[in-house]
Steps between C-alpha positions, in 0.01 A plus 500: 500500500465421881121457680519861642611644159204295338262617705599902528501498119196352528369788760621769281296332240102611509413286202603193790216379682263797483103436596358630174144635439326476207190706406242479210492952469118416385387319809715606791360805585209733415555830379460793643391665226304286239249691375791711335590193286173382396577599169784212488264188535253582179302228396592197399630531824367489850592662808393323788450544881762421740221222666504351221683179360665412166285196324615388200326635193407477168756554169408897393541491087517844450785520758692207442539425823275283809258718689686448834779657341382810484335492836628804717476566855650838477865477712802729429843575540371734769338312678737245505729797647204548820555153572866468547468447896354164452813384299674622802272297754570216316841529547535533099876651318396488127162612303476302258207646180287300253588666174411886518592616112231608297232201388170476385413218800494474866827254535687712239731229364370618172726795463394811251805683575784428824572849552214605637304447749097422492304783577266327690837449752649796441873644314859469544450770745215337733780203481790742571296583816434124545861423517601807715280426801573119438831528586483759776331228659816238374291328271644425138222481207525281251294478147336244314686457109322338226792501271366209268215652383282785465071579446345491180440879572885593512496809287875285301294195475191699376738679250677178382169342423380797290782561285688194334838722510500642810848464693376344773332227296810304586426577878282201490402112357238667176434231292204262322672174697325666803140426646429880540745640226788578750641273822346608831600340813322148589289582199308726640471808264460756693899476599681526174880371556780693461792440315791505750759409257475785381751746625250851463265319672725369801646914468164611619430224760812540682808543352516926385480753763172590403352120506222385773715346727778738526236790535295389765841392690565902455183585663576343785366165479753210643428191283233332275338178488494309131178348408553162326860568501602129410336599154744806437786250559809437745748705199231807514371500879949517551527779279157670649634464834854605420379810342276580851799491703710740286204768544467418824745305749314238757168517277313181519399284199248214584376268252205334482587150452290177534798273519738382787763812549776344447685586218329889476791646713648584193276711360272635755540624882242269610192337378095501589572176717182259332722195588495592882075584514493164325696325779369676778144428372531150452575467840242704667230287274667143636634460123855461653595398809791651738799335365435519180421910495838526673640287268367713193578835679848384560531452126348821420793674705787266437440559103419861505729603763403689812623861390250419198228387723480771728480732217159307359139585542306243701202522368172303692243728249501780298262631214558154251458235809161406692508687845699320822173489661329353212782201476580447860142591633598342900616815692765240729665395127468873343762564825712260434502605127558902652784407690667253267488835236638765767774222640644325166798675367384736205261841503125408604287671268181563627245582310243731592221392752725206541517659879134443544455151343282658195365252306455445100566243266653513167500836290314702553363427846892567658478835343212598759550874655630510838299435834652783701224376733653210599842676535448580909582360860306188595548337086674196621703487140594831498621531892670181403688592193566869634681317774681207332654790295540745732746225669626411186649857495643464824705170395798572303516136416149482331621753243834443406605146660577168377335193497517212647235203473475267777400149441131393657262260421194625583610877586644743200750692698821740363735726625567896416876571598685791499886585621354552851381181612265648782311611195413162368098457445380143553102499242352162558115383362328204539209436253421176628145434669684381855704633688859398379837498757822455346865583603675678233863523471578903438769448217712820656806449724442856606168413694643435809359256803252638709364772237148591571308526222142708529231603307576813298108630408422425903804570668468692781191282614595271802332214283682532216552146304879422551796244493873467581733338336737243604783369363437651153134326499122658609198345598175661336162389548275711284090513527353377127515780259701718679830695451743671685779744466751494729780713622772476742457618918789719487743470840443669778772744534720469803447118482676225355407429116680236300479761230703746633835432268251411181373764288 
């Protein structure tokens, strides 16, 4: 397959490259109606005001579960639905949910049954809905699948415990040889394992009609995110993912994986890119210098492959990870780490408040509600990201292009190609304390002499940081911590252009 058939199967592919939004239901957005659900956050638990933020608790014996657990701040499915416009402002193509099936805690990996939804959130319908005015704004939902393990409070679990010949007994690891009388995941009992071996039990996950994954998929939903997938297993997640795409053609699985991704193409669409945050973090903190981060993102695509790699999640944060702010606290580095996640071939997942630089260390600080306060003009982070993505939209490249790392010393620089060489996007970043020049040879044939290269986030302004290349090479000098994305001047039409027989 030629460039331009590479990169139009790619187009016709949304799973490719997508800017994916992630939301916590609990703590993105107040409801509208909350004194009508009262009723759902009885004591032990606590419902909380939207002011306030998640501290780390104490272990509740009666519940079996941490205090800060079952800490609520009230959100919904609904209104998660009043809030779609900012998903649009950030220039955002999937929503990607925290796990919404009925649990007894706020993060809900602790399932108590996968077909249906908490009532605190909602129902299928209030999802239904969800979906529908999702993607009559073009945005594809995905949902969070915790496939390995249930809650203590699943009503099969609860049943297998009770009676020694129950049928679904065999659903999961019951047995003396265990701390807690049956496996749970990590230890921790309040997440009994399942038994995937088992065929029933794989028959109600995913593989009969009726099973969670294919039923959601019916409702509308376009794809689902594993938790812990490397624990289900590359034979399992395959057949999981095969069984998506017969209900539903083009859905996306995603896999949360702490590993490098190579090797995961066969069994997933693309995985929760840890190996990427890890890389780009290392070199925002001064852990690794310029050639050596291009060196180990090279690797990363070279072993994965670059169809796989657009198709993964990079992540900077989400709900397991300490906040971006917390981890790169200087705002000139948090930039560098922004751009490197919007520019690097793959899906930036951003996770809410991301936009606004909210801060919070490990769980369950980075499950803090949302500051819609902070979401307005004159928030340097948010008028920042809203525009490094809104041209991110605007540059095929960015989304679906290749890669091509160029070789500094002092400056990480790359390359996003497409068929159309006028659309190649030059992303360079210094995170040295000096100002560092270097000339950089552009690696592309196709970038002709005299090609004006300009700042993409500034590029109407008559000051706009700039460079031209000659003879295949471009002289940068970039301020300390500072990046820049770059696209090309386009000809002026009527004149001469030395790309007017290139594509």
């Amino acid at each position: 397959m030629d460039l331009s058939d590479r990169i139009a199967a790619r187009e016709a592919d949304w799973r490719a490259g997508a800017v994916v939004y992630q939301v916590f239901v609990d703590r993105f957005a107040p409801s509208a109606d909350l004194d009508a659900k009262r009723a759902h956050y009885a004591s032990p638990k606590t419902l909380r005001h939207w002011h306030e933020t998640p501290a780390k608790g104490h272990f509740v014996e009666e519940a079996g579960v941490w205090s800060h657990e079952i800490d609520f701040w009230g959100g919904d499915l609904a209104s998660v639905r009043s809030r779609l416009d900012h998903l649009g402002a950030i220039s955002a193509d999937v929503l990607y949910l925290n796990p919404i099936h009925l649990a007894y805690t706020n993060h809900k990996y602790d399932s108590a049954d996968y077909l249906a939804v908490s009532p605190e959130y909602g129902s299928r319908a209030d999802l239904r809905m969800l979906v529908g005015d999702a993607h009559a704004r073009g945005l594809k939902v995905v949902l969070d699948g915790v496939f390995n393990h249930v809650g203590r409070r699943h009503r099969l679990f609860e049943e297998a415990m009770r009676d020694a010949h129950s049928p679904y007994r065999s659903w999961f690891f019951i047995g003396s040889e265990y701390p807690n009388g049956y496996r749970g995941w990590a230890d921790v009992a309040n997440l009994p394992d399942l038994r995937v071996e088992r065929e029933e039990v794989r028959e109600h996950l995913w593989l009969a009609t009726d099973s969670v994954v294919r039923s959601y998929l019916r409702d509308g939903v376009d794809g689902w995110r594993l938790d812990v997938a490397s624990d289900l297993g590359p034979h399992f997640l395959r057949e999981l993912t095969q069984s998506a795409h017969r209900e539903k053609p083009g859905s996306c699985v995603v896999g949360e994986i702490w590993n490098a991704p190579s090797g995961w193409e066969r069994s997933l669409d693309g995985i929760l890119n840890m190996n990427a945050r890890m890389i780009v973090l290392d070199y925002c903190r001064g852990r690794a210098d310029a050639s050596v981060t291009a060196e180990r993102l090279r690797d990363m695509v070279d072993d994965a492959g670059i169809e796989f790699v657009l198709r993964c999640w990079t992540t900077l944060e989400n709900h397991d990870t300490e906040r971006l702010a917390h981890v790169v606290p200087g705002e000139a580095e948090r930039r560098i780490a922004h751009v490197l996640q919007a520019m690097l071939p793959g899906c930036p997942n951003l996770y809410y408040g991301q936009e606004v630089g909210t801060p919070g260390g490990a769980d369950p600080e980075n499950r803090a509600p949302m500051r819609w306060d902070l979401v307005r003009d004159g928030h340097h982070e948010w008028e920042f990201m809203r525009g490094l993505y809104s041209a991110r939209r605007s540059m095929r490249a960015a989304a679906k292009g290749d890669v091509i790392f160029l070789r500094g010393r002092k400056l990480l620089a790359f390359l996003r190609t497409t068929d159309r060489a006028l659309e190649s996007v030059l992303v360079v970043a210094n995170m040295e304390d000096v100002e560092v020049e270097e000339t950089l040879s552009m690696r592309d044939g196709r970038i002709m002499a005299g090609t004006h290269f300009r700042d993409a986030l500034a590029f109407d302004r008559p000051d706009a940081f700039s460079t031209h290349v000659h003879m295949g090479f471009a002289t940068l000098k970039l301020p300390p911590k500072s990046v820049r994305v770059m696209k090309i001047v386009p000809p002026t039409p009527g004149q001469h252009s030395p790309y007017k027989r290139m594509r």
